[in-house]
N, C-alpha and C positions, 0 to 999 in steps of 0.2 A: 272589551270595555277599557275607558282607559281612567287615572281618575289622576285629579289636580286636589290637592289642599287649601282651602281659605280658611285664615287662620284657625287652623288645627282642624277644620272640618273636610273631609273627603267627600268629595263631589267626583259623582262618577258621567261618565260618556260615552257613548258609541259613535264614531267617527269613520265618514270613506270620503278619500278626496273624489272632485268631480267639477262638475264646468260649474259658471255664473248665473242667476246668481245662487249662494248657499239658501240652502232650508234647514232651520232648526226648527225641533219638535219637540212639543212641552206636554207632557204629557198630563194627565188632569188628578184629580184626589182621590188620596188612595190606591193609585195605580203608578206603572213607570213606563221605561222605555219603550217595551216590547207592546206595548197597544197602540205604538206607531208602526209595528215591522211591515204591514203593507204595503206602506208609504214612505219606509225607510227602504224596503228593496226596491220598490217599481222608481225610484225617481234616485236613487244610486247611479243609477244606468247615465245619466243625464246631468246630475247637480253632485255639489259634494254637500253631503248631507251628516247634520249634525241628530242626537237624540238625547236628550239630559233623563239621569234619574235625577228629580230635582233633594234638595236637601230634606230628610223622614222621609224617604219613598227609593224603592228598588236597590240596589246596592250602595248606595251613598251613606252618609251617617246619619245617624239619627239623636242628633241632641235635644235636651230636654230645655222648652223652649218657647216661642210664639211661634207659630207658623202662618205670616202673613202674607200678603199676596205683593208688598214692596220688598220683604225679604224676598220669595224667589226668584222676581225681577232684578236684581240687585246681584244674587247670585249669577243668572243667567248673562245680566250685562259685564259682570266679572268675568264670565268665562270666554263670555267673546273677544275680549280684551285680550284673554291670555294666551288664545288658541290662533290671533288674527284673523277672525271671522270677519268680512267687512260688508257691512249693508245687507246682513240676511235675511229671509224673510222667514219671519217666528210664526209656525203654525200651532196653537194649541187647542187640545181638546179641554171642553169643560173647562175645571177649572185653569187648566193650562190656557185658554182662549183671554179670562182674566189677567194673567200674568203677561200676555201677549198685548191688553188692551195699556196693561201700566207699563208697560215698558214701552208702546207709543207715545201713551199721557209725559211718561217723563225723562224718557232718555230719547227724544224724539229724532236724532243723528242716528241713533243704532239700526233699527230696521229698514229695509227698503218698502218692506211691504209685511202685512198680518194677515193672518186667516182664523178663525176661530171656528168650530166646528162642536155644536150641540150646546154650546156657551148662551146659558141664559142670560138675556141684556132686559132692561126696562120692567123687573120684577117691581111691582107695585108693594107698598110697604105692607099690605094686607097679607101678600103673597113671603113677604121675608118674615112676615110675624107667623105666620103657619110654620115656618122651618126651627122654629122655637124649641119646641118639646122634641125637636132631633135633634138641635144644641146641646138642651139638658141630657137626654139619654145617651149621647155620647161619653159622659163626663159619669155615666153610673158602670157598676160593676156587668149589668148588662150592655155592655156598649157593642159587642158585636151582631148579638140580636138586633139592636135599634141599628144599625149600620143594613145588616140585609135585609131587613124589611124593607128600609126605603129604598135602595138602590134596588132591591126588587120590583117594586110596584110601581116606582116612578121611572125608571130610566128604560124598561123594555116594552116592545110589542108582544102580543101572543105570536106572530110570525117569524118573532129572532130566532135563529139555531138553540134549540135548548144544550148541547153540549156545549157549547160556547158561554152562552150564557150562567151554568153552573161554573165554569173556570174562572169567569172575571168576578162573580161571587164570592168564592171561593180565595182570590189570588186579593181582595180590594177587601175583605174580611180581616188578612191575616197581618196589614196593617197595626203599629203601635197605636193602643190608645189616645197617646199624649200628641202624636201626631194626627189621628184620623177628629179629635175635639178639635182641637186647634183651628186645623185647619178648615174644618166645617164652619167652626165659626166666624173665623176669619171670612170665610168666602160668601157666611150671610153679609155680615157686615159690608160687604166690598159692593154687592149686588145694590147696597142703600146710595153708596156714594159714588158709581162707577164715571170716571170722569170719558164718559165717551164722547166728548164735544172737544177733549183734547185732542183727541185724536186725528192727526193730519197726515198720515201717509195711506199709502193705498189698503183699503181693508175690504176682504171679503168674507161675509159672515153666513156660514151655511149652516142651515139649522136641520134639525131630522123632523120627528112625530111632534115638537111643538114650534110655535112661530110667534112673535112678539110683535107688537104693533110696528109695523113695516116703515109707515109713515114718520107717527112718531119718530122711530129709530132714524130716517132719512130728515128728519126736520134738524136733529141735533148732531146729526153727520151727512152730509149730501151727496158725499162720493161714495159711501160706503155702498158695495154689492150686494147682496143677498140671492141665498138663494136655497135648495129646500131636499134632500135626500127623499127615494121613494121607498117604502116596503123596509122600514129600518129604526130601530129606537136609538137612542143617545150612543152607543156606539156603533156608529155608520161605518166610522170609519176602518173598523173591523168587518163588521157585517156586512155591506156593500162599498168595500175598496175600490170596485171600476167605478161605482158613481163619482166617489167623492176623489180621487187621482185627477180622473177629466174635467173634473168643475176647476179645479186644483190649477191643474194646466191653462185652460180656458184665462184665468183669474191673470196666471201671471204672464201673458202672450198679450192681455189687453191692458194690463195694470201697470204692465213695464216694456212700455213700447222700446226700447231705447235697443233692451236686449234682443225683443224680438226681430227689430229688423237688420240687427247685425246677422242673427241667425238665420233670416231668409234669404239675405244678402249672400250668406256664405252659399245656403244651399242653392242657389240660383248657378252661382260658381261652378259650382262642383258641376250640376245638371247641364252646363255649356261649356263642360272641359276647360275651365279657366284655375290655371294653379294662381291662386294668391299670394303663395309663399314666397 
């Protein structure tokens, strides 16, 4: 891991160089880097690939604070800045997909491309006003009860790996309070006003065990992809890594022609003994 200081705050990273273009991976709430290691190993091989612990989450610091979804964005566009990351494409989970969609909305030069992966879009106000009394309960002295309740009954299938599933429990439990409130609430809030119509670069939004009105979502972004993990709750990307790698791949071979036909270009080469060097 490597970490960089914004003003006085330690932000930390996992970093391996590799070809074009980069993938940074944001990982979502309550959680950090290592719930991308799938997708941070399988596409190493190939990309150079970035992973943030974002700022209250895995070894970075935790100041006492807001924790809004323009702060991470903010951070994260700070550290592209610092590391010359240029034109990556920001994959996030969850709440990481949000931090992924603001950093479209507003730093709209930075990414090449977004993915979002189990990120709720188009929660109806009925549906953010249920997530209420797990606002309040975060903010009580029971807050880590109210933490795995929900993240239990809402984010898995009966078919996820139950040893797994007790780890990210377990690992997304032992979260700071003042970070896992915050940022909960934050990420209701965010769900009210998600500016997904700003969004203009290439975006593919793969969702797991739930799906949001497809249309809709295509009415207020037209390019945007979709598309749907089998046999997997909210972390897919754990749980079934070959699915969601080859959608992954798939996305960015059709999303960013520019690279792919330099690289078939190339391999054409190679397959008819032609040095290009």
């Amino acid at each position: 891991m490597r970490t960089l200081r914004r003003d006085g705050v330690a932000l930390c990273f996992a970093q391996e160089a590799g070809g074009t273009p980069p993938l940074l991976f944001v990982h979502g709430w309550s959680c950090d880097h290592s719930f991308f290691s799938p997708q941070f190993e399988h596409f190493r091989q190939s990309h150079q690939v970035v992973a943030v612990d974002l700022r209250g989450h895995g070894a970075s610091d935790k100041p006492d604070q807001d924790y809004t979804m323009a702060a991470f964005a903010d951070d994260v566009a700070w550290l592209c800045e610092q590391i010359h990351l240029r034109k990556p494409v920001i994959i996030g989970h969850a709440m990481g997909g949000l931090v992924a969609i603001d950093l479209a909305a507003r730093y709209p030069d930075l990414p090449a491309a977004i993915v979002t992966l189990a990120t709720p879009v188009l929660l109806t106000e009925a549906a953010c006003d249920q997530l209420l009394p797990v606002v309040a309960a975060l903010r009580t002295p029971a807050y880590r009860q109210a933490q795995r309740q929900m993240v239990e009954q809402g984010l898995f299938l009966p078919t996820d790996d139950p040893a797994r599933k007790a780890q990210i429990l377990d690992r997304m439990s032992s979260a700071p309070q003042q970070v896992m409130a915050s940022a909960f609430e934050h990420t209701v809030a965010y769900y009210r006003t998600m500016p997904i119509a700003a969004c203009r670069v290439p975006w593919l939004a793969l969702f797991a065990s739930w799906v949001p009105d497809v249309a809709q979502l295509r009415a207020l972004c037209p390019h945007v992809m979709t598309g749907q993990t089998v046999g997997a709750g909210a972390f897919h990307q754990l749980e079934v890594p070959a699915q969601v790698n080859a959608m992954i791949e798939r996305f960015l071979s059709v999303a960013l022609p520019a690279r792919a036909t330099v690289e078939e270009s190339a391999a054409r080469g190679a397959y008819n003994g032609i040095d290009r060097h």
